[in-house]
Every structure is written in structure tokens, then in C-alpha cells.
mmCIF file of the C-alpha atoms, coordinates in Angstrom:
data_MODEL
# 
_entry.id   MODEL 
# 
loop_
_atom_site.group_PDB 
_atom_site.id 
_atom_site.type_symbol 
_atom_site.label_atom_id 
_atom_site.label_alt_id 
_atom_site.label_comp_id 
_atom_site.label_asym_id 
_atom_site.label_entity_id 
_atom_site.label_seq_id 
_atom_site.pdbx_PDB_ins_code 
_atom_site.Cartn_x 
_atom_site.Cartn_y 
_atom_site.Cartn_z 
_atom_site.occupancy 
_atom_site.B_iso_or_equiv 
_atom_site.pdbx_formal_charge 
_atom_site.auth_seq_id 
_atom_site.auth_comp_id 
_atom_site.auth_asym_id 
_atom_site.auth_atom_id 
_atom_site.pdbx_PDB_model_num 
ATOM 1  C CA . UNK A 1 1  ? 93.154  22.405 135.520 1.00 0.00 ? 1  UNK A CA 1 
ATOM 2  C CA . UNK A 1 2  ? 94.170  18.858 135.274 1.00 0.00 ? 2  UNK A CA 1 
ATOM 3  C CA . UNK A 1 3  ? 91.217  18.791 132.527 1.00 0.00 ? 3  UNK A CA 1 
ATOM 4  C CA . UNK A 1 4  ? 92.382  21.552 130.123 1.00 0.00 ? 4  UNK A CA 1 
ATOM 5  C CA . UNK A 1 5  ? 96.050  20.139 130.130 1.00 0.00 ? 5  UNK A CA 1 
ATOM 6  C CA . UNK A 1 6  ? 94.414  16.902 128.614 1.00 0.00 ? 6  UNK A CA 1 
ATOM 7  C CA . UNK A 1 7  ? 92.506  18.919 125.724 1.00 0.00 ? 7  UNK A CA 1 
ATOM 8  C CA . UNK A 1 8  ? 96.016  20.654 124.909 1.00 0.00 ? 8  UNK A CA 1 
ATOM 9  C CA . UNK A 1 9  ? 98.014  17.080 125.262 1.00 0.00 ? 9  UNK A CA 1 
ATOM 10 C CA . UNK A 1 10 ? 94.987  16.127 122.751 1.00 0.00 ? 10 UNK A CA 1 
ATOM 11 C CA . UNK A 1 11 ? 95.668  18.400 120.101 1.00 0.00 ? 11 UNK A CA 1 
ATOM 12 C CA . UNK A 1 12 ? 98.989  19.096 120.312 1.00 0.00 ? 12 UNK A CA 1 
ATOM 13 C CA . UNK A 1 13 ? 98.973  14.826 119.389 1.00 0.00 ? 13 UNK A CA 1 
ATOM 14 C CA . UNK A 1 14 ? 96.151  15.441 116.992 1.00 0.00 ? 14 UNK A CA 1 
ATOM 15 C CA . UNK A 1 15 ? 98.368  17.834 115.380 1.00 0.00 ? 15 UNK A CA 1 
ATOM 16 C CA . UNK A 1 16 ? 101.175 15.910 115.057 1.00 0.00 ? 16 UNK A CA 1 
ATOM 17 C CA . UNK A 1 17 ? 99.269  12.802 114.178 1.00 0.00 ? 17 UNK A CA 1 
ATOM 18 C CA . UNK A 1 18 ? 97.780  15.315 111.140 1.00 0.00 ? 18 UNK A CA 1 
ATOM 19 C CA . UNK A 1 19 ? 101.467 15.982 110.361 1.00 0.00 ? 19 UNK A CA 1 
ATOM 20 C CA . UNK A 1 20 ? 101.894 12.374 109.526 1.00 0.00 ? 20 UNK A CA 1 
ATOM 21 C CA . UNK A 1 21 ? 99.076  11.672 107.345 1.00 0.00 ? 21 UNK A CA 1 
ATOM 22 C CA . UNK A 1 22 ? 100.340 13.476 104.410 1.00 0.00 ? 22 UNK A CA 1 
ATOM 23 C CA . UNK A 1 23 ? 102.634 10.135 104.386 1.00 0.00 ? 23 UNK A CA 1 
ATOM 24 C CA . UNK A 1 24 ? 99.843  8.442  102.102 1.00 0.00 ? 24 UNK A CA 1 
ATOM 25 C CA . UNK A 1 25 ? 101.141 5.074  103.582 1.00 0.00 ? 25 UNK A CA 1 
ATOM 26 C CA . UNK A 1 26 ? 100.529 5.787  107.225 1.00 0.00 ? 26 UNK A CA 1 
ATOM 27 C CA . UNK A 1 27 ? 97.134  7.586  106.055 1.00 0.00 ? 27 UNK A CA 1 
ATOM 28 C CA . UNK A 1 28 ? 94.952  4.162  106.942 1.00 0.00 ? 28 UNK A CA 1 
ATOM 29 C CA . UNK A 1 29 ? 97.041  3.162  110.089 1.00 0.00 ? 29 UNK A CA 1 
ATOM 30 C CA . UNK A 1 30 ? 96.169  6.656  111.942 1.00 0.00 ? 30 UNK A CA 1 
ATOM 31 C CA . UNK A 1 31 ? 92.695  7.674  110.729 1.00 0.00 ? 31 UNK A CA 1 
ATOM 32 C CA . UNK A 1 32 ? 90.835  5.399  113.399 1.00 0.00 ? 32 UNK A CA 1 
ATOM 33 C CA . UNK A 1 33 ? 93.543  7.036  116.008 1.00 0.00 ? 33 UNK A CA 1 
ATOM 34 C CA . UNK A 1 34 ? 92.608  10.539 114.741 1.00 0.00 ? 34 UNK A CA 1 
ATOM 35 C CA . UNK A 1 35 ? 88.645  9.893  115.059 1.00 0.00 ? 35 UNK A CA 1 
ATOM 36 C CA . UNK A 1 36 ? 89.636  8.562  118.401 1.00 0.00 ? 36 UNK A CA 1 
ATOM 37 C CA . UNK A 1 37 ? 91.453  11.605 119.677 1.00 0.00 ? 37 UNK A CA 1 
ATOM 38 C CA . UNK A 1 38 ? 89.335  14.626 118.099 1.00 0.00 ? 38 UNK A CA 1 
ATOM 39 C CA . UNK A 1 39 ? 86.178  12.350 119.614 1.00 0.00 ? 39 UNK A CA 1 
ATOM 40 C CA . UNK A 1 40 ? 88.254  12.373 123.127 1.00 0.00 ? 40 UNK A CA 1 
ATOM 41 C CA . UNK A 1 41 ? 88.439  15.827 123.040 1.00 0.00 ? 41 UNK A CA 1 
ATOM 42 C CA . UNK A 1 42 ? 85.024  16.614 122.391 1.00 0.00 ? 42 UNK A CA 1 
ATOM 43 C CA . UNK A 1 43 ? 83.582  14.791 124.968 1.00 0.00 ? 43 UNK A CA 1 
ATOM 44 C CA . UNK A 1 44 ? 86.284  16.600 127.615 1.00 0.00 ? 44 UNK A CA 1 
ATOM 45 C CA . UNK A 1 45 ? 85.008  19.937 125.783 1.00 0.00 ? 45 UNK A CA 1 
ATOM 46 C CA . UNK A 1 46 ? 81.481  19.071 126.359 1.00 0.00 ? 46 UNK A CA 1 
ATOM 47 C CA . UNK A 1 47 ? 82.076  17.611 129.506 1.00 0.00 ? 47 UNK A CA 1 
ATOM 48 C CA . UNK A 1 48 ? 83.835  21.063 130.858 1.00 0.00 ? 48 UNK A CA 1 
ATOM 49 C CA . UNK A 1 49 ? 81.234  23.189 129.247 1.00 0.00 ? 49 UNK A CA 1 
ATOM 50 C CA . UNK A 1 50 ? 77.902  21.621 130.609 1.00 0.00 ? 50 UNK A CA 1 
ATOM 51 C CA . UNK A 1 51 ? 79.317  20.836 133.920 1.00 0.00 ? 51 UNK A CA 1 
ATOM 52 C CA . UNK A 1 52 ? 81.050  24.435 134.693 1.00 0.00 ? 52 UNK A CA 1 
ATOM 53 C CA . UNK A 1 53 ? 77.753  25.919 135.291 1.00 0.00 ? 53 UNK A CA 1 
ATOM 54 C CA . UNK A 1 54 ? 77.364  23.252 137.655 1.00 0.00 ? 54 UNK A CA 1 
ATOM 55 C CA . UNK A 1 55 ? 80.144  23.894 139.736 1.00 0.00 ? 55 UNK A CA 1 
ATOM 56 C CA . UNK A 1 56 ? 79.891  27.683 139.604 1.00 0.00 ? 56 UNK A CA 1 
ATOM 57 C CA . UNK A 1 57 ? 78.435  28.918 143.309 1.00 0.00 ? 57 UNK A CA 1 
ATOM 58 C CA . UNK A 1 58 ? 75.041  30.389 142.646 1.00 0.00 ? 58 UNK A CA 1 
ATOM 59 C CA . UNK A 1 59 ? 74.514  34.313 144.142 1.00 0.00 ? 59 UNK A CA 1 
ATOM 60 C CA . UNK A 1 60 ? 72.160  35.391 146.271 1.00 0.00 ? 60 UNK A CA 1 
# 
């Protein structure tokens, strides 16, 4: 749970982040910080996806 609030806080700051580069003069300042982020939330993405199979109980 405390997982998938972090991907949403993620993009919902991606998104706004993406709202302010269409200011051409913030465009270098917050490219790194964009890389950062959308590279954060693929590793949580990955992270959730090869390690639910993991914590899913195996039948009989």
C-alpha cells in the first residue's frame, strides 16, 4: 500500500514538473529532476512487479 501511494505521489509530481517545462527557461533546471523521478518510479514499478510473485502464498 505504502508502495503504490509513492508511484502516484511520483507522477502526480512528474506531472506537474511536465507542466513547468513548457517555461523554456526552467526547461534545463528540471530535466535532471524529471529523469530522476520517472527513473524512481520505474524501479518501484519493477520492484512491485518482480517481487509480488514472491510474496503471493503458493497453493497446494
Amino acid at each position: 500500500m505504502h508502495q503504490t501511494s509513492l508511484v502516484i505521489l511520483s507522477v502526480l509530481i512528474d506531472v506537474y514538473i511536465l507542466y513547468l517545462l513548457n517555461v523554456p527557461n526552467s526547461a534545463y533546471i528540471l530535466y535532471p529532476i524529471v529523469l530522476f523521478n520517472v527513473w524512481h518510479v520505474l524501479m518501484i514499478f519493477i520492484r512491485v512487479v518482480l517481487l509480488a510473485p514472491v510474496r503471493r502464498p503458493e497453493g497446494p
